[in-house]
C-alpha positions in Angstrom: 101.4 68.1 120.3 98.0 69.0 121.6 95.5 70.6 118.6 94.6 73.1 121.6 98.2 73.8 121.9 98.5 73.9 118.0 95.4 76.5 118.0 96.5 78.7 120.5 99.6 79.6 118.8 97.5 79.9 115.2 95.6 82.4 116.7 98.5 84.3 118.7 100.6 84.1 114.8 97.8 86.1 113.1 97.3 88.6 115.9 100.6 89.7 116.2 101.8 89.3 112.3 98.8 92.5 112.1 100.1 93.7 115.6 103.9 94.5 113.8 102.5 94.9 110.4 100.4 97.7 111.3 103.7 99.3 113.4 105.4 99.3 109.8 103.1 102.1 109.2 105.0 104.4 110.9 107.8 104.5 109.1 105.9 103.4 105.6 106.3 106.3 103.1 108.6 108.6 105.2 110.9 111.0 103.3 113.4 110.6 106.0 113.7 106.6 106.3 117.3 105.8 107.0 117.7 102.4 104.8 121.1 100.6 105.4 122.7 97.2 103.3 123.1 94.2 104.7 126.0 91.7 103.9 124.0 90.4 101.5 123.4 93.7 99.7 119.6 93.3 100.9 117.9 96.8 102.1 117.0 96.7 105.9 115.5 99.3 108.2 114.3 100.8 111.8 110.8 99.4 110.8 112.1 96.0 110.3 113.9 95.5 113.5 111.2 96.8 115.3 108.8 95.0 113.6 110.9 91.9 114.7 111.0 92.5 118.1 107.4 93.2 118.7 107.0 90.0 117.2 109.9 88.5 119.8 108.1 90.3 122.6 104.4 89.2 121.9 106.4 85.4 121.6 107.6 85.2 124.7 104.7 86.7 126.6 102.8 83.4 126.0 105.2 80.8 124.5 108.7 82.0 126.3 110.2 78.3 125.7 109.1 78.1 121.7 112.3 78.6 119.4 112.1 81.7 117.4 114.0 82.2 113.9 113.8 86.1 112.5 115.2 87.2 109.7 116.7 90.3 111.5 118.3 88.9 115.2 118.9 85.4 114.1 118.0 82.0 115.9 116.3 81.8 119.9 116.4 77.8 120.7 113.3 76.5 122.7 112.2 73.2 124.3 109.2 72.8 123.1 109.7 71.3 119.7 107.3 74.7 118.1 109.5 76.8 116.3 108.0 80.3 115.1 109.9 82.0 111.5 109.5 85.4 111.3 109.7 88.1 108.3 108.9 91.2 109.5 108.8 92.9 105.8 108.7 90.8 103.3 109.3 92.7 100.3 111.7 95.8 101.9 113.1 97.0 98.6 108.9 97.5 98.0 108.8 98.9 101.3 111.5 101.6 101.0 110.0 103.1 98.1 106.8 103.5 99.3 105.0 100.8 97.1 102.4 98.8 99.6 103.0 95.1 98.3 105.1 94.6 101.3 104.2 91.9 104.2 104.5 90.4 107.2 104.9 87.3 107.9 104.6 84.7 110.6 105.1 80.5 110.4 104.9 78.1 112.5 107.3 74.8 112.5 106.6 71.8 114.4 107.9 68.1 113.4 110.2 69.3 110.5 107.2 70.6 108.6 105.4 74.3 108.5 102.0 73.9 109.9 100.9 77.6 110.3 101.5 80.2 107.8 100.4 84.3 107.9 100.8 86.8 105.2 99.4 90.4 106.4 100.0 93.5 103.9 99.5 96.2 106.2 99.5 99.0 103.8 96.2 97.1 102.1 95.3 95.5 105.4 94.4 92.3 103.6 95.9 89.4 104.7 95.5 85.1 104.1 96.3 83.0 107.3 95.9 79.0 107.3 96.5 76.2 110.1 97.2 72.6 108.4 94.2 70.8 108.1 91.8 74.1 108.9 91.7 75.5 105.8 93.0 78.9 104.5 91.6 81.9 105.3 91.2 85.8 103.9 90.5 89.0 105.0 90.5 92.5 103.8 89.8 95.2 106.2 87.3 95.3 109.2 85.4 92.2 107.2 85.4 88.4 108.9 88.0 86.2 107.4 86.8 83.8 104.2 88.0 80.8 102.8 90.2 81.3 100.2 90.6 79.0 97.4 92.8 79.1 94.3 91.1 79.5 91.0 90.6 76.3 88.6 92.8 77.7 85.6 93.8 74.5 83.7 96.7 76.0 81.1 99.5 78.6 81.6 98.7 79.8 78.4 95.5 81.2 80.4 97.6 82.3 83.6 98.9 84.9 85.4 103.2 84.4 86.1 104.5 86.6 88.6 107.8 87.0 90.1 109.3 89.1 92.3 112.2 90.0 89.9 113.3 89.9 86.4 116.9 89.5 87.0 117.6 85.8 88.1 121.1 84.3 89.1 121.9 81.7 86.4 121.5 81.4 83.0 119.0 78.7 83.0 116.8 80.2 85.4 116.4 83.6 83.5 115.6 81.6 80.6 113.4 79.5 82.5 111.5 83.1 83.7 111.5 83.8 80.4 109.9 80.8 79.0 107.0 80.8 81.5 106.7 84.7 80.8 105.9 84.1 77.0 104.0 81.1 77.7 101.5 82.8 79.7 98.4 85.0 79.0 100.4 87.5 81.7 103.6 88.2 83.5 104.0 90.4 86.3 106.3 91.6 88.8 103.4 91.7 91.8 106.4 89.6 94.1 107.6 88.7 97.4 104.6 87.6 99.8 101.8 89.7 97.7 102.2 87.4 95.1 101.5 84.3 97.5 98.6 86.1 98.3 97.6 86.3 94.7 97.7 83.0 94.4 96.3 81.8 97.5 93.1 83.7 96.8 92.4 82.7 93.0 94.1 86.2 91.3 96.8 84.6 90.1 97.8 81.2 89.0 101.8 81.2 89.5 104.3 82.2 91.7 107.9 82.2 91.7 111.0 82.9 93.1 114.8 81.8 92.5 116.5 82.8 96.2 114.5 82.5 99.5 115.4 82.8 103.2 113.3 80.1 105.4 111.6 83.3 106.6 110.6 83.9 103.2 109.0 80.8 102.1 108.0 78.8 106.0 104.1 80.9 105.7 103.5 79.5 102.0 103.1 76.2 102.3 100.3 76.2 105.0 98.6 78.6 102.6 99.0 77.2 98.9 98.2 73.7 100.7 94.9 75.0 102.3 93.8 76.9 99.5 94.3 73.6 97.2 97.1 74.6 95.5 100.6 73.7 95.8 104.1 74.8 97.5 106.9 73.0 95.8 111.0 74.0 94.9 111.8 73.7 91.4 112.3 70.4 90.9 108.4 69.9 91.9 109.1 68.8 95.5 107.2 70.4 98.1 109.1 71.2 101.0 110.1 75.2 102.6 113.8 74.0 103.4 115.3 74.3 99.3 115.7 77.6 99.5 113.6 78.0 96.2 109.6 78.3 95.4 106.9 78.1 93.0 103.5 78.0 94.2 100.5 77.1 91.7 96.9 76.8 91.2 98.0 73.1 91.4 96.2 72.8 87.4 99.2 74.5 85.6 101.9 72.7 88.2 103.2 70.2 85.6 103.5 72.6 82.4 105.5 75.0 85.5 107.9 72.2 86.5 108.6 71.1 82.7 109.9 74.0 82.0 111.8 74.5 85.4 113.3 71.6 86.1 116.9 71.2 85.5 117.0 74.9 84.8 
């Protein structure tokens, strides 16, 4: 792999993760949004398989022999050894009630490991995108992109918890929600990809979720990495493939994972 190779697809990732986010808009807030279930009981709509495709098209235009993973139309196999993971909402049960905390998102995989992430919240057109080793970047509006850092909180009794839902699957994970929710200073439900974003930029010092997709978890760890924080499943290891998260400040990461692990 070429770093002129690497960059060109970094730059194509965040100009079409805006490209589809900002189509999402059409149908964001609409009285007559047709929302159907998915096997999984998971809301999905026009806006999301559109927003896919457009993602599929723009892909193909300039790297037609890169595999493609969506979380609407499945797996594409390529030749190339770059693999693009695509959410086109992140956050559709926000979307589908007209709350903007919704994203898009775009990674890149090469070598087993994510090495391009993109968040873009169209309805705040704000966004964080980093390339490993480049640093993690954030922008808001027409402004140029800055680097975003997390923030140097050193105890959870201090932090910010979010999570995109109250309800977790076992036992030990709901009290392990619970535990960090009364150990912090605050707990919200600011979830999916915003709360990433949070994070990323210094707003928020934790971030977790029980259940992810690869779709849903591929961007972060690019981001938390270049923003100095960390990307990790709940036993503290940091990888996208568990199927699990928790990003941090990196500062509050061992009083996070002593009260997750084993839960």
């Amino acid at each position: 792999m070429s770093t002129s190779e690497l960059h060109a697809r970094y730059e194509w990732a965040v100009k079409i993760a805006q490209e589809a986010g900002r189509h999402t808009l059409n149908y964001f807030q609409r009285a007559d949004l047709a929302v159907e279930l998915k096997s999984d009981a998971s809301p999905v709509t026009i806006a999301d398989r559109e927003a896919e495709q457009h993602l599929r098209q723009r892909i193909a235009e300039r790297f037609a022999d890169d595999a493609v993973l969506g979380e609407e139309f499945g797996e594409q196999h390529g030749t190339t050894g770059f693999r693009w993971i695509l959410d086109p909402i992140d956050g559709t049960k926000s979307f589908v009630h007209g709350v903007p905390l919704y994203g898009t998102l775009v990674a890149i995989e090469y070598g087993g490991r994510s090495v391009v992430g993109v968040i873009y919240i169209p309805a705040l057109d704000e966004g964080v995108h980093a390339l490993s080793g480049d640093g993690c970047w954030h922008h808001r509006g027409g402004n140029e992109p800055a680097r975003a850092h997390v923030n140097t909180t050193a105890r959870l009794a201090d932090s910010l918890v979010l999570s995109s839902e109250v309800r977790y699957p076992t036992p030990g994970r709901q009290q392990a929600l619970l535990k960090l929710a009364q150990s912090a200073r605050i707990n919200r439900t600011w979830g999916d990809c915003y709360g990433y974003l949070l994070v990323a930029t210094g707003r928020a010092e934790v971030m977790l979720d029980p259940i992810m997709g690869l779709w849903d978890i591929a961007p972060m760890q690019p981001i938390l990495e270049e923003a100095g924080g960390t990307l990790t499943d709940w036993h503290g290891k940091p990888t996208i493939y568990s199927a699990e998260g928790i990003a941090t400040n990196g500062r509050v990461l061992d009083e996070v994972l002593a009260i997750c692990k084993g839960a």
